[in-house]
mmCIF file of the N, C-alpha and C atoms, coordinates in Angstrom:
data_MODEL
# 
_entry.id   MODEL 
# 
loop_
_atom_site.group_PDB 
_atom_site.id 
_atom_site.type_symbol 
_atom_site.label_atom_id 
_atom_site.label_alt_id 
_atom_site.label_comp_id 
_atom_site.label_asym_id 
_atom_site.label_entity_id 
_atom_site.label_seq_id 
_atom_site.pdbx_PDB_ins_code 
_atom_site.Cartn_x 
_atom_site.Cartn_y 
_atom_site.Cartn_z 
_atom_site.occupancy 
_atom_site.B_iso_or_equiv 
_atom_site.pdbx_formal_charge 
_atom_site.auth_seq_id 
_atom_site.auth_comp_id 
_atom_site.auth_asym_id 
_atom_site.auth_atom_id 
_atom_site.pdbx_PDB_model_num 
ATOM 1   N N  . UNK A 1 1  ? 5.342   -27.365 -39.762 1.00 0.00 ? 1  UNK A N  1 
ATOM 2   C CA . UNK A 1 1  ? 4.532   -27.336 -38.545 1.00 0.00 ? 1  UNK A CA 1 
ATOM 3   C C  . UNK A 1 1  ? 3.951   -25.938 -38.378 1.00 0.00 ? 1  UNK A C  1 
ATOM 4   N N  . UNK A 1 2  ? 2.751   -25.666 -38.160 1.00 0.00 ? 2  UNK A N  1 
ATOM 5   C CA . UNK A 1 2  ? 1.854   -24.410 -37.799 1.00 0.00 ? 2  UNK A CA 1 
ATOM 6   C C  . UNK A 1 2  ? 2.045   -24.228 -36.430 1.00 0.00 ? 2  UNK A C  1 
ATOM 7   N N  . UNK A 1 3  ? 2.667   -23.245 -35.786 1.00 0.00 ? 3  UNK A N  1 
ATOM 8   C CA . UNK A 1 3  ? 3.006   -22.382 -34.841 1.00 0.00 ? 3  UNK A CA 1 
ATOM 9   C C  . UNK A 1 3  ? 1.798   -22.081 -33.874 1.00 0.00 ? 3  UNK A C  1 
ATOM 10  N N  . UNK A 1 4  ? 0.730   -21.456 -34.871 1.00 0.00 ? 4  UNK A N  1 
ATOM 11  C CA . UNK A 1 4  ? 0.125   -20.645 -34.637 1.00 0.00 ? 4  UNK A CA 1 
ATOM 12  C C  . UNK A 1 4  ? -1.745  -21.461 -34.173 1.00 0.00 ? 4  UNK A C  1 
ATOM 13  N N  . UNK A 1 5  ? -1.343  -22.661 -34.167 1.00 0.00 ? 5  UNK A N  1 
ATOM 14  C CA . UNK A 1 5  ? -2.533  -23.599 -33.661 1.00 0.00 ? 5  UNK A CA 1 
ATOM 15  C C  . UNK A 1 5  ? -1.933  -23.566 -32.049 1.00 0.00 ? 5  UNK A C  1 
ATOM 16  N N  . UNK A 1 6  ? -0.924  -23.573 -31.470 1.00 0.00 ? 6  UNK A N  1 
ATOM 17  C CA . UNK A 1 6  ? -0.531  -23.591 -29.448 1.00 0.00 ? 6  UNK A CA 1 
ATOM 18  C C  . UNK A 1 6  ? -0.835  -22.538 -28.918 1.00 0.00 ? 6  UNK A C  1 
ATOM 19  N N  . UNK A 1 7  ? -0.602  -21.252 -29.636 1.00 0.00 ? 7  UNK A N  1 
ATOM 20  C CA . UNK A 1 7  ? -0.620  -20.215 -29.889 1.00 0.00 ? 7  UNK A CA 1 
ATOM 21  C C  . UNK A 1 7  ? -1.898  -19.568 -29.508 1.00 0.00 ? 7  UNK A C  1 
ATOM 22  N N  . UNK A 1 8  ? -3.000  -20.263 -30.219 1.00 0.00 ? 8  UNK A N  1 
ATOM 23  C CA . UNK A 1 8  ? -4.356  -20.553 -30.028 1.00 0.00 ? 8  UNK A CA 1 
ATOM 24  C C  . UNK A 1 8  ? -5.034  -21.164 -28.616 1.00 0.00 ? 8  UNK A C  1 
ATOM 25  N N  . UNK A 1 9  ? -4.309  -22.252 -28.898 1.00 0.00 ? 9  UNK A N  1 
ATOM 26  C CA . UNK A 1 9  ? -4.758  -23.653 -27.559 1.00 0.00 ? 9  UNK A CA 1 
ATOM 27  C C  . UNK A 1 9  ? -4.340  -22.482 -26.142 1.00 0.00 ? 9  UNK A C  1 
ATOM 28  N N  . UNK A 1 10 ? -3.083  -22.129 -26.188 1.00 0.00 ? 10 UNK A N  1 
ATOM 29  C CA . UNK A 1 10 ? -2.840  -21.179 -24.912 1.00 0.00 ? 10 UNK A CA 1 
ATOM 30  C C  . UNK A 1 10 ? -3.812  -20.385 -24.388 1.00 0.00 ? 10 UNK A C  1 
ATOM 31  N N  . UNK A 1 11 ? -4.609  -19.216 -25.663 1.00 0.00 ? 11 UNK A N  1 
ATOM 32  C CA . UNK A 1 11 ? -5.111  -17.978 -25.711 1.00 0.00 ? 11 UNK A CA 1 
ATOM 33  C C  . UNK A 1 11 ? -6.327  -18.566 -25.308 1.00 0.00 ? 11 UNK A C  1 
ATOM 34  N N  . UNK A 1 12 ? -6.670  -19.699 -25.746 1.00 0.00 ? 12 UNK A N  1 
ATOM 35  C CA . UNK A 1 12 ? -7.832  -20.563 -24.955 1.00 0.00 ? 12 UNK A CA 1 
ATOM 36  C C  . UNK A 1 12 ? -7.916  -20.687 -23.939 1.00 0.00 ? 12 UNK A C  1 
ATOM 37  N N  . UNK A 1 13 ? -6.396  -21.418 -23.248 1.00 0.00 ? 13 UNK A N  1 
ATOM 38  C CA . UNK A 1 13 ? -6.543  -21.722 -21.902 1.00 0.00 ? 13 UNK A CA 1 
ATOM 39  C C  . UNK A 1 13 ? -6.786  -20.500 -20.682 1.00 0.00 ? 13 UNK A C  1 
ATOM 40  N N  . UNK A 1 14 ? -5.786  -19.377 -20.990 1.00 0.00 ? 14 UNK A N  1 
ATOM 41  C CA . UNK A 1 14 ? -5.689  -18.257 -20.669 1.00 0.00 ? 14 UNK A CA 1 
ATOM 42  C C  . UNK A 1 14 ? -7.323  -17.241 -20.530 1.00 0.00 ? 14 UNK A C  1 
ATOM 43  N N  . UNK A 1 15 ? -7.956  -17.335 -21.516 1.00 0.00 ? 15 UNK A N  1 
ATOM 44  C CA . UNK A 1 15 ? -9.189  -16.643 -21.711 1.00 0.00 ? 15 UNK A CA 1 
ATOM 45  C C  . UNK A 1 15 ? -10.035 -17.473 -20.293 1.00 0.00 ? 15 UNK A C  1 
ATOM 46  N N  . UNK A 1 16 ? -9.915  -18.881 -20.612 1.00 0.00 ? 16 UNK A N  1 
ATOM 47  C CA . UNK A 1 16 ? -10.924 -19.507 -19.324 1.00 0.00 ? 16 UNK A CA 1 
ATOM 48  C C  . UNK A 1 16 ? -10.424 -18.862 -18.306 1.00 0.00 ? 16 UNK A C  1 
ATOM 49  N N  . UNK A 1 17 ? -9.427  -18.897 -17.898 1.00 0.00 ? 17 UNK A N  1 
ATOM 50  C CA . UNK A 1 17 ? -8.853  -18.784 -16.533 1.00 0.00 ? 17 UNK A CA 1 
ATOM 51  C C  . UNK A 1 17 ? -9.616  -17.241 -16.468 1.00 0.00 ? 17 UNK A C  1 
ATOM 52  N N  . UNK A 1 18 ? -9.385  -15.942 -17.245 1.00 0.00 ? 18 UNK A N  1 
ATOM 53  C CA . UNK A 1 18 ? -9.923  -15.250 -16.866 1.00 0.00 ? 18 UNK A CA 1 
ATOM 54  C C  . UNK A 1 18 ? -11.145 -15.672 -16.366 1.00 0.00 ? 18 UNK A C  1 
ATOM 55  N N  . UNK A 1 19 ? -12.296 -15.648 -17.348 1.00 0.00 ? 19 UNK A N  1 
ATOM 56  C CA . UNK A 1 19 ? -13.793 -16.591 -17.125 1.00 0.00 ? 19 UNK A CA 1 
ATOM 57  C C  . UNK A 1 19 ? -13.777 -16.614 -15.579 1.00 0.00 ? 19 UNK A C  1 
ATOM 58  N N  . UNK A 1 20 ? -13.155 -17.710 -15.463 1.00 0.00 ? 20 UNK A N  1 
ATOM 59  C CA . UNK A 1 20 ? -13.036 -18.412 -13.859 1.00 0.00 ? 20 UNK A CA 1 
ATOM 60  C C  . UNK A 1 20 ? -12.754 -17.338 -12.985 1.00 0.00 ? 20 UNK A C  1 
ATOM 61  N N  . UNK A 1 21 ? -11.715 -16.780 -13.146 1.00 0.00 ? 21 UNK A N  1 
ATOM 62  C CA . UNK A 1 21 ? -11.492 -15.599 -12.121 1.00 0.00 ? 21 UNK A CA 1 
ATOM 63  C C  . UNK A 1 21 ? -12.533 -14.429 -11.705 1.00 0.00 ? 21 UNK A C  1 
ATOM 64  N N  . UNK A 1 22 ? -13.310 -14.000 -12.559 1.00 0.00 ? 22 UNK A N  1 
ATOM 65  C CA . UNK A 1 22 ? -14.292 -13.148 -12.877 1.00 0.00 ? 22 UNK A CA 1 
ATOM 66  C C  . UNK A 1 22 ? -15.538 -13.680 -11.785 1.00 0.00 ? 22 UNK A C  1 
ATOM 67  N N  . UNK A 1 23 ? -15.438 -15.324 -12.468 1.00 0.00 ? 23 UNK A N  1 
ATOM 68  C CA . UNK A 1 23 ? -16.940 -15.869 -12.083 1.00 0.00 ? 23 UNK A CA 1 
ATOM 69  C C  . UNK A 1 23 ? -16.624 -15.776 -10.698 1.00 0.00 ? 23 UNK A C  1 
ATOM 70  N N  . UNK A 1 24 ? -15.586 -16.259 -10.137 1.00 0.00 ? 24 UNK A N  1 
ATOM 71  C CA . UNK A 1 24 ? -15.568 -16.543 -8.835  1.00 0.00 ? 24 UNK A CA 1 
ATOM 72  C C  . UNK A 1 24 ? -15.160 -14.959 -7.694  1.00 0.00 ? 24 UNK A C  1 
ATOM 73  N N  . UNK A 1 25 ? -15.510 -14.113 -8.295  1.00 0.00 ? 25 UNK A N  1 
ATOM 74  C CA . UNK A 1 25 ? -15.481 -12.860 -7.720  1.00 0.00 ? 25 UNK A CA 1 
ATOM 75  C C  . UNK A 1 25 ? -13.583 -12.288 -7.047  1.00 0.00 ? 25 UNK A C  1 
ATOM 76  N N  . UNK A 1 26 ? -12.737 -12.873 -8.032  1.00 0.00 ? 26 UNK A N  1 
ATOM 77  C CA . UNK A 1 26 ? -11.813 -12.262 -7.409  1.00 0.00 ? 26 UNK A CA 1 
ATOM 78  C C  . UNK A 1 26 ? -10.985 -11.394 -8.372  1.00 0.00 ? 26 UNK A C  1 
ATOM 79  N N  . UNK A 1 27 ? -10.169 -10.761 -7.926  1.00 0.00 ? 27 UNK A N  1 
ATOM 80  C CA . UNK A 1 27 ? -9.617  -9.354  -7.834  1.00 0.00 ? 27 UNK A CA 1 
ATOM 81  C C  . UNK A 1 27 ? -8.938  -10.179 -9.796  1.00 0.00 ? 27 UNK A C  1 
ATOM 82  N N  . UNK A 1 28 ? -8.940  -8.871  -10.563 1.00 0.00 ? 28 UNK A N  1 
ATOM 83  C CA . UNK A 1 28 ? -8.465  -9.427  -11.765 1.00 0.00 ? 28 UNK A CA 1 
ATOM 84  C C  . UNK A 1 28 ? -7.048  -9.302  -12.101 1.00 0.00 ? 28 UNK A C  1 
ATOM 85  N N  . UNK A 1 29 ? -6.397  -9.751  -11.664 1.00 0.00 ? 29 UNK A N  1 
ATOM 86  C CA . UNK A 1 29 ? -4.522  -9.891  -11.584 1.00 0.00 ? 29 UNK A CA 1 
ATOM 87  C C  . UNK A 1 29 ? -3.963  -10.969 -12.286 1.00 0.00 ? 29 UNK A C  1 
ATOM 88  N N  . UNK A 1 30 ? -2.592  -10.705 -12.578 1.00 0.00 ? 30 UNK A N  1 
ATOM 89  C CA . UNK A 1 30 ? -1.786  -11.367 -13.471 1.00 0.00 ? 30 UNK A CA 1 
ATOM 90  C C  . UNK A 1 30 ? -1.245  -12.920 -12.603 1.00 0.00 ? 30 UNK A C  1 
ATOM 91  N N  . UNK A 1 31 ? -1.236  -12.504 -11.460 1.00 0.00 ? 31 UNK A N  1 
ATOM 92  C CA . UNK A 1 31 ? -0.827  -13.695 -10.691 1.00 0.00 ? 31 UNK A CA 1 
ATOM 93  C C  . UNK A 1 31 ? -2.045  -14.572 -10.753 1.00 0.00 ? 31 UNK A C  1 
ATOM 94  N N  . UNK A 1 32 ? -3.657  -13.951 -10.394 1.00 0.00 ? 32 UNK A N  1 
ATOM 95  C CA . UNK A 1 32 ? -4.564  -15.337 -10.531 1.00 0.00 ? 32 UNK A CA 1 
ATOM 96  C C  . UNK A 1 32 ? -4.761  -15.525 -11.506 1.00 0.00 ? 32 UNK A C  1 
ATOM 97  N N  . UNK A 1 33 ? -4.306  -15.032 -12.666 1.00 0.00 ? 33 UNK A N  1 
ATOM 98  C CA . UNK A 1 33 ? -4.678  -15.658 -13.968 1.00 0.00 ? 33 UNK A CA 1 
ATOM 99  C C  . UNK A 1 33 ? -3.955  -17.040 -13.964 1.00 0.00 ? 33 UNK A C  1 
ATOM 100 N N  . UNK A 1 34 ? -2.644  -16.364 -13.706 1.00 0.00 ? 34 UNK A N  1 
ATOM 101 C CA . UNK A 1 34 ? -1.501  -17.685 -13.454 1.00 0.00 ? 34 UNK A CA 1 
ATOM 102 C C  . UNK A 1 34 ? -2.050  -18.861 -12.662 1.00 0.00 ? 34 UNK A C  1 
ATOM 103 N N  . UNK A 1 35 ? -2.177  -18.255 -11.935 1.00 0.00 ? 35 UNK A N  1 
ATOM 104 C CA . UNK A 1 35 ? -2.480  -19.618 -10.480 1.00 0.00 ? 35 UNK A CA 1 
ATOM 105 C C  . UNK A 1 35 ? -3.400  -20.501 -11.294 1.00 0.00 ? 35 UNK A C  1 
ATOM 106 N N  . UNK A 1 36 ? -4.395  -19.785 -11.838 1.00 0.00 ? 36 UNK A N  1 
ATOM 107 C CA . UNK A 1 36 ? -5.680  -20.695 -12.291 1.00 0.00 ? 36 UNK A CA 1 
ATOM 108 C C  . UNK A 1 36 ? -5.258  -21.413 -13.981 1.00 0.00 ? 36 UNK A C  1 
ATOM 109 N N  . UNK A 1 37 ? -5.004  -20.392 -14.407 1.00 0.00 ? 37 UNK A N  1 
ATOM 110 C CA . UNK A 1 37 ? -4.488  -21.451 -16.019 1.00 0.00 ? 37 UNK A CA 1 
ATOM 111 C C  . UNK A 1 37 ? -2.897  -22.202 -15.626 1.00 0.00 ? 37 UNK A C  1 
ATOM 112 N N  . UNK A 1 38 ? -1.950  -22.124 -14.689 1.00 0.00 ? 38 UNK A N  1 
ATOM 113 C CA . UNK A 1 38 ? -1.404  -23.187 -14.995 1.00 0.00 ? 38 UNK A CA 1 
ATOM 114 C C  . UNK A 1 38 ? -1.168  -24.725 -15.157 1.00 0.00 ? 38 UNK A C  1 
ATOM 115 N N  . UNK A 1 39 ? -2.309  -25.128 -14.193 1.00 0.00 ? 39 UNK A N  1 
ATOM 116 C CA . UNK A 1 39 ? -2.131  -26.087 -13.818 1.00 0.00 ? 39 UNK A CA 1 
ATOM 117 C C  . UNK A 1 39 ? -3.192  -26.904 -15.261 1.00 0.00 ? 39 UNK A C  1 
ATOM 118 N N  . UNK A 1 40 ? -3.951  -25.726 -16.057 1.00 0.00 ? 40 UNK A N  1 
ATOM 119 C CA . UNK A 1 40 ? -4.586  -26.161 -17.395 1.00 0.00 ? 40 UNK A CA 1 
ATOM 120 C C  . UNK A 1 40 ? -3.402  -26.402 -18.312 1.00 0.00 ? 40 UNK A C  1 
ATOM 121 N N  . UNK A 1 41 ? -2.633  -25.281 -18.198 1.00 0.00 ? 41 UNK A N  1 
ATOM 122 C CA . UNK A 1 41 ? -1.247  -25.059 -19.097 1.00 0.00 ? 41 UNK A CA 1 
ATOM 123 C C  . UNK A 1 41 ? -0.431  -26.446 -19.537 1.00 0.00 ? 41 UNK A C  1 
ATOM 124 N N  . UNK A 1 42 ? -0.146  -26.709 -18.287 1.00 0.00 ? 42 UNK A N  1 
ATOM 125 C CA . UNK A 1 42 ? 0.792   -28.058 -17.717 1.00 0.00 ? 42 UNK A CA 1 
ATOM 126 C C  . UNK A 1 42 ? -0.235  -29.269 -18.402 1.00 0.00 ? 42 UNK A C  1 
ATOM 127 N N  . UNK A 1 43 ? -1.613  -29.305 -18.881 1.00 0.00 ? 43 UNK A N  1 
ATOM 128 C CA . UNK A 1 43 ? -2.171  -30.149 -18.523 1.00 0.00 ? 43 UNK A CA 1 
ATOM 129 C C  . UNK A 1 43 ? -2.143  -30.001 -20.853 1.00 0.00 ? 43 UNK A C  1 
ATOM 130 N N  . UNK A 1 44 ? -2.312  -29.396 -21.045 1.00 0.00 ? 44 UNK A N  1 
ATOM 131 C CA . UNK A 1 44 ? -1.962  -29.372 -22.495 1.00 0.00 ? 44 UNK A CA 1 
ATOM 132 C C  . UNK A 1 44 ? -0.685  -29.453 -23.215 1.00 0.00 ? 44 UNK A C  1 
ATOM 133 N N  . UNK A 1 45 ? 0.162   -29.482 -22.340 1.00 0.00 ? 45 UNK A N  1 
ATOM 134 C CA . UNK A 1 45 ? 1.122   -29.401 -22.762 1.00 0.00 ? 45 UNK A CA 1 
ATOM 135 C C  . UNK A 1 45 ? 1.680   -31.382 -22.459 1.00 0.00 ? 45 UNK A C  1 
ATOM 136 N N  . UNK A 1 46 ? 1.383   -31.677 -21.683 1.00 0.00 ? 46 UNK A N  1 
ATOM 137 C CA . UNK A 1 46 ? 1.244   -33.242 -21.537 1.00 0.00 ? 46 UNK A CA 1 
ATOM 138 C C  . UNK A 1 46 ? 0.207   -34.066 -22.993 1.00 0.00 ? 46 UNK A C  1 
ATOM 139 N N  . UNK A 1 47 ? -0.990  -33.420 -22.999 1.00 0.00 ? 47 UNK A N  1 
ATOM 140 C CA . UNK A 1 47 ? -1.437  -34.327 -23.674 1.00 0.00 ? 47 UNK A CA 1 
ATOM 141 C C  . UNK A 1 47 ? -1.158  -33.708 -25.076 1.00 0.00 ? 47 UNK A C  1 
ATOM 142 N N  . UNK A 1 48 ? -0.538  -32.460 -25.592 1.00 0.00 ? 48 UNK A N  1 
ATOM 143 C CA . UNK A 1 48 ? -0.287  -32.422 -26.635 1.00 0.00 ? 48 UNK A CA 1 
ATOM 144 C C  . UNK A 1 48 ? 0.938   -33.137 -27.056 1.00 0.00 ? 48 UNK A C  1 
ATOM 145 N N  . UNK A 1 49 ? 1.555   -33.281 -25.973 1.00 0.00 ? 49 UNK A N  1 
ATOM 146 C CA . UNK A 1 49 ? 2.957   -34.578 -26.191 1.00 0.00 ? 49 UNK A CA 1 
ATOM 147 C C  . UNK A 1 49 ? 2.253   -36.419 -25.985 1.00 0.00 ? 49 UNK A C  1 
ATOM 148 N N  . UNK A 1 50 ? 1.253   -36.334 -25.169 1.00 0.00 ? 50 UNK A N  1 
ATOM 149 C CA . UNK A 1 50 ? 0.704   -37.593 -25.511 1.00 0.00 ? 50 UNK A CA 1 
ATOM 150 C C  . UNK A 1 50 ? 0.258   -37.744 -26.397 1.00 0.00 ? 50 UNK A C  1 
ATOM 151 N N  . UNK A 1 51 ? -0.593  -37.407 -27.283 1.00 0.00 ? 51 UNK A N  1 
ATOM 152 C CA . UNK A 1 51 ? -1.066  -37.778 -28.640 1.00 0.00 ? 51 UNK A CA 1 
ATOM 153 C C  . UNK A 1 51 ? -0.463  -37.408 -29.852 1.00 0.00 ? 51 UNK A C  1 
ATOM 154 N N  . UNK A 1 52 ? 0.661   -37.329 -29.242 1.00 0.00 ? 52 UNK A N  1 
ATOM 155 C CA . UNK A 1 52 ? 1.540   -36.351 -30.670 1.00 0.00 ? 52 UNK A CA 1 
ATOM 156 C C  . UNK A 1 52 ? 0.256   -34.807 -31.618 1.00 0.00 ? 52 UNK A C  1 
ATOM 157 N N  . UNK A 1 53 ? 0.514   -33.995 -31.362 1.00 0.00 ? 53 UNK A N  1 
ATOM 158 C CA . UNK A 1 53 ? -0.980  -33.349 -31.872 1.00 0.00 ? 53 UNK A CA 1 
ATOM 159 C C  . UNK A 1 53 ? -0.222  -32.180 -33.137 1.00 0.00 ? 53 UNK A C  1 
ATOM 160 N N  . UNK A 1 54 ? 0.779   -32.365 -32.644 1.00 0.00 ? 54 UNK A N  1 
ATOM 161 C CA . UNK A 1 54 ? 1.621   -31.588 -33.918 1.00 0.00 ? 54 UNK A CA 1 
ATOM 162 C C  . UNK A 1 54 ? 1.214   -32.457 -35.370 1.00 0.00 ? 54 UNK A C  1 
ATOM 163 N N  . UNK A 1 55 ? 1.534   -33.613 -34.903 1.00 0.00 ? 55 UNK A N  1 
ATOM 164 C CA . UNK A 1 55 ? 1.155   -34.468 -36.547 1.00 0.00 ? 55 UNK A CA 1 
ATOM 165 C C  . UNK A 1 55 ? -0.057  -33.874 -37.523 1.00 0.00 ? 55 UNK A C  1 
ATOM 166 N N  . UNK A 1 56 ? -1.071  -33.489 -36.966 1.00 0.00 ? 56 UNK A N  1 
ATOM 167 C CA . UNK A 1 56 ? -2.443  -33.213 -37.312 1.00 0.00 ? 56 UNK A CA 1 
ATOM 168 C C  . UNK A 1 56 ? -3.110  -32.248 -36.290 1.00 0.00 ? 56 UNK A C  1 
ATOM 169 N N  . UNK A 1 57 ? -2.760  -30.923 -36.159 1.00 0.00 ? 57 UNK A N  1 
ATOM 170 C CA . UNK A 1 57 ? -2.828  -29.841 -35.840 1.00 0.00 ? 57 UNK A CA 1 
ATOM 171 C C  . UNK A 1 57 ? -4.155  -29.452 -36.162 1.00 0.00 ? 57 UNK A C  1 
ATOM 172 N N  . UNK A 1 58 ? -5.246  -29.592 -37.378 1.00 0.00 ? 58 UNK A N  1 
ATOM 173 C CA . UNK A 1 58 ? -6.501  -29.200 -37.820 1.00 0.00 ? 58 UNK A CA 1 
ATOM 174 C C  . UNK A 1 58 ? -7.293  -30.690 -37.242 1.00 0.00 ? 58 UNK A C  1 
ATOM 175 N N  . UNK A 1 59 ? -7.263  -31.553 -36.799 1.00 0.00 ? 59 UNK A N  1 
ATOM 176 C CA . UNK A 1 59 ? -8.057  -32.733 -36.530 1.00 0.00 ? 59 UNK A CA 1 
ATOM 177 C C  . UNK A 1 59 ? -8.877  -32.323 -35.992 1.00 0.00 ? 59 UNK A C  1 
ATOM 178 N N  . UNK A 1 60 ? -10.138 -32.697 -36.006 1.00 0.00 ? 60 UNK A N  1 
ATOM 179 C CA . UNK A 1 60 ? -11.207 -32.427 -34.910 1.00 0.00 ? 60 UNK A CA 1 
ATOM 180 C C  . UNK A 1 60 ? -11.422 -33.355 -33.734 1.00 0.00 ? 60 UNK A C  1 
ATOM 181 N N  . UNK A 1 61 ? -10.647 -34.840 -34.170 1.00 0.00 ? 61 UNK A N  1 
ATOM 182 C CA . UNK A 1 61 ? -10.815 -35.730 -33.146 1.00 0.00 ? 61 UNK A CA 1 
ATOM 183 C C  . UNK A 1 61 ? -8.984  -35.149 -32.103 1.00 0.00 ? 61 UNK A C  1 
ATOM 184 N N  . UNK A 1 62 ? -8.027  -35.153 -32.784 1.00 0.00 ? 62 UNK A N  1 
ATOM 185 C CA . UNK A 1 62 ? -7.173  -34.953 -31.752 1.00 0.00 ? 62 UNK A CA 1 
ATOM 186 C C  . UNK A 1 62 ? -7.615  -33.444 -31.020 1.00 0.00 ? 62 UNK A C  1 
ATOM 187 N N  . UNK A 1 63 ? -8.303  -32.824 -31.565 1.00 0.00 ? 63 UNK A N  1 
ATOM 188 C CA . UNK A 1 63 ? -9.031  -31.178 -30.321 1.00 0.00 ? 63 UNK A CA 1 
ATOM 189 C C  . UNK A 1 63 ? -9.825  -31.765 -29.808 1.00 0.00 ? 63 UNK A C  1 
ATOM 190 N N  . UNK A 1 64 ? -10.499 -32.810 -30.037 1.00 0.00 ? 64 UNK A N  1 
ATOM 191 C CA . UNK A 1 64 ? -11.284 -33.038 -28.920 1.00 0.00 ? 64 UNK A CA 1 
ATOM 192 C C  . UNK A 1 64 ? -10.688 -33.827 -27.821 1.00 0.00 ? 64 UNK A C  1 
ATOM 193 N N  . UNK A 1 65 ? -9.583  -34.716 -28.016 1.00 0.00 ? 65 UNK A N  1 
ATOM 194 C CA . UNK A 1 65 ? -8.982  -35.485 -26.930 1.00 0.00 ? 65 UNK A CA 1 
ATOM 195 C C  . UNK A 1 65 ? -7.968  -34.688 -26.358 1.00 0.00 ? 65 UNK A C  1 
ATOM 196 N N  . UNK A 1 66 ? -7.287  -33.454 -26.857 1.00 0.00 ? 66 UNK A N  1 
ATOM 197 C CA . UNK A 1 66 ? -7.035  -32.729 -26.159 1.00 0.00 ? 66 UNK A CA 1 
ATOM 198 C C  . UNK A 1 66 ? -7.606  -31.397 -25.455 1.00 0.00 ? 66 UNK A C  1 
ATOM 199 N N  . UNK A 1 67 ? -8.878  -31.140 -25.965 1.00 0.00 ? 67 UNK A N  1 
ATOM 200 C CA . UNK A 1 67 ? -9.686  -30.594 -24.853 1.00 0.00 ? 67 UNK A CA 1 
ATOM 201 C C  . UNK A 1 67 ? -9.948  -31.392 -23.547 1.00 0.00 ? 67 UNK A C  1 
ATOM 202 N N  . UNK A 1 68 ? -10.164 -32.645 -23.621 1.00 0.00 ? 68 UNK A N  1 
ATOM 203 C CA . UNK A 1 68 ? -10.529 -33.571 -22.973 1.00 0.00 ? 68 UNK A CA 1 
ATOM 204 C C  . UNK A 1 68 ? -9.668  -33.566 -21.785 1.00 0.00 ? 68 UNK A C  1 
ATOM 205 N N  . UNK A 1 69 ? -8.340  -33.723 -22.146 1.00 0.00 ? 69 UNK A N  1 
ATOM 206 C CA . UNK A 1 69 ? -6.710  -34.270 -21.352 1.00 0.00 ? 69 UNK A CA 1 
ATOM 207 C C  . UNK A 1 69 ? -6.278  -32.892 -20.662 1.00 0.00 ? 69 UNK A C  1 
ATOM 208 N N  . UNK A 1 70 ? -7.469  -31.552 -21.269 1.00 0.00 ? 70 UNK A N  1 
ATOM 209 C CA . UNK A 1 70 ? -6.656  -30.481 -20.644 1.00 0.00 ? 70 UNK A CA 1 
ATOM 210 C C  . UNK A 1 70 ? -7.731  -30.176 -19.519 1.00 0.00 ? 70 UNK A C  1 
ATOM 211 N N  . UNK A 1 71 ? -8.743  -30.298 -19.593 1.00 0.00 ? 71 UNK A N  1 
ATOM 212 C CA . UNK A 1 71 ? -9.984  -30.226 -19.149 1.00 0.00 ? 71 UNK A CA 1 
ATOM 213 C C  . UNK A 1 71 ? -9.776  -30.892 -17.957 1.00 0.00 ? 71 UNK A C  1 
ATOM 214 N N  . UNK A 1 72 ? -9.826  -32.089 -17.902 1.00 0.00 ? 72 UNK A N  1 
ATOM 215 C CA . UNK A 1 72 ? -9.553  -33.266 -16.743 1.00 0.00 ? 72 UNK A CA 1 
ATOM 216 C C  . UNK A 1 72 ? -8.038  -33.390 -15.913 1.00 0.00 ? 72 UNK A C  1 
ATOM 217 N N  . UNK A 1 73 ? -6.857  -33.693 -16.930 1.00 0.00 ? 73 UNK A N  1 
ATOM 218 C CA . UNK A 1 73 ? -5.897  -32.621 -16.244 1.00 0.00 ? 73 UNK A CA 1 
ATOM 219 C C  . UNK A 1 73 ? -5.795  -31.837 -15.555 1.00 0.00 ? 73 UNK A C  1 
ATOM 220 N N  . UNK A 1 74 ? -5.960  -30.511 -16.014 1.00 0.00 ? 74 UNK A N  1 
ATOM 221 C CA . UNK A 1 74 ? -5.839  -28.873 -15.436 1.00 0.00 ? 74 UNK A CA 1 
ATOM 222 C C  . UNK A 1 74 ? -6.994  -29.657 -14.226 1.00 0.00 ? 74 UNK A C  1 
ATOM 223 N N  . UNK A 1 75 ? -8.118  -30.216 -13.756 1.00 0.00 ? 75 UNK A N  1 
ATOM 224 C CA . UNK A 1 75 ? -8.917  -30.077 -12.681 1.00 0.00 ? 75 UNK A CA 1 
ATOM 225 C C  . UNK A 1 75 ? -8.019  -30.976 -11.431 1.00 0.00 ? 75 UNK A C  1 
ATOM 226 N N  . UNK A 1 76 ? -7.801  -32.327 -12.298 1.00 0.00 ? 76 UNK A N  1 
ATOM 227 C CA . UNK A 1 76 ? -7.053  -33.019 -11.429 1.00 0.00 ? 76 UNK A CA 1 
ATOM 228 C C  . UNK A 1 76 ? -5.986  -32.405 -10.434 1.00 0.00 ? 76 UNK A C  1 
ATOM 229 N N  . UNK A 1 77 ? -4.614  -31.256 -11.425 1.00 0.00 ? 77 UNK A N  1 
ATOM 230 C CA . UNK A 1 77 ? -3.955  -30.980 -11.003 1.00 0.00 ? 77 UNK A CA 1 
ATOM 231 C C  . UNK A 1 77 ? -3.709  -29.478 -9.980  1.00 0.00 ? 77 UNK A C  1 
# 
C-alpha cells in the first residue's frame, strides 16, 4: 500500500481550506484552517473507506469519486 497518495489527498484538502480562508478575508490561523478543512477531512476519510480507494490508489475514476464524496461531503457537513 502507498502511504504517500492520503498524504497527498490531505495536503489537498488542507491547501483549499487555506484558499477559502484567504478568499473570504479572514485572519490566517491554525484554528481556521481547522475549522474549514475538517469537516472536508471527515468527508475523505468516509469516502475513502466507502469505495475502498486503497485497492487502486492511482485510478482516475476512484479520484474522481472521491473528489466528488469530499467535495459534497465536506459542504454538506
Amino acid at each position: 500500500m502507498k502511504h504517500w497518495y492520503w498524504i497527498l489527498d490531505v495536503a489537498v484538502v488542507l491547501s483549499f481550506a487555506v484558499v477559502g480562508v484567504l478568499d473570504h478575508g479572514w485572519e490566517l490561523k491554525w484554528l481556521g484552517i481547522g475549522r474549514i478543512a475538517t469537516p472536508f477531512l471527515i468527508a475523505l476519510a468516509i469516502g475513502t473507506i466507502a469505495i475502498k480507494a486503497w485497492q487502486k490508489p492511482i485510478s482516475l475514476v476512484n479520484g474522481a469519486i472521491l473528489g466528488v464524496i469530499t467535495l459534497g461531503g465536506g459542504m454538506l457537513l
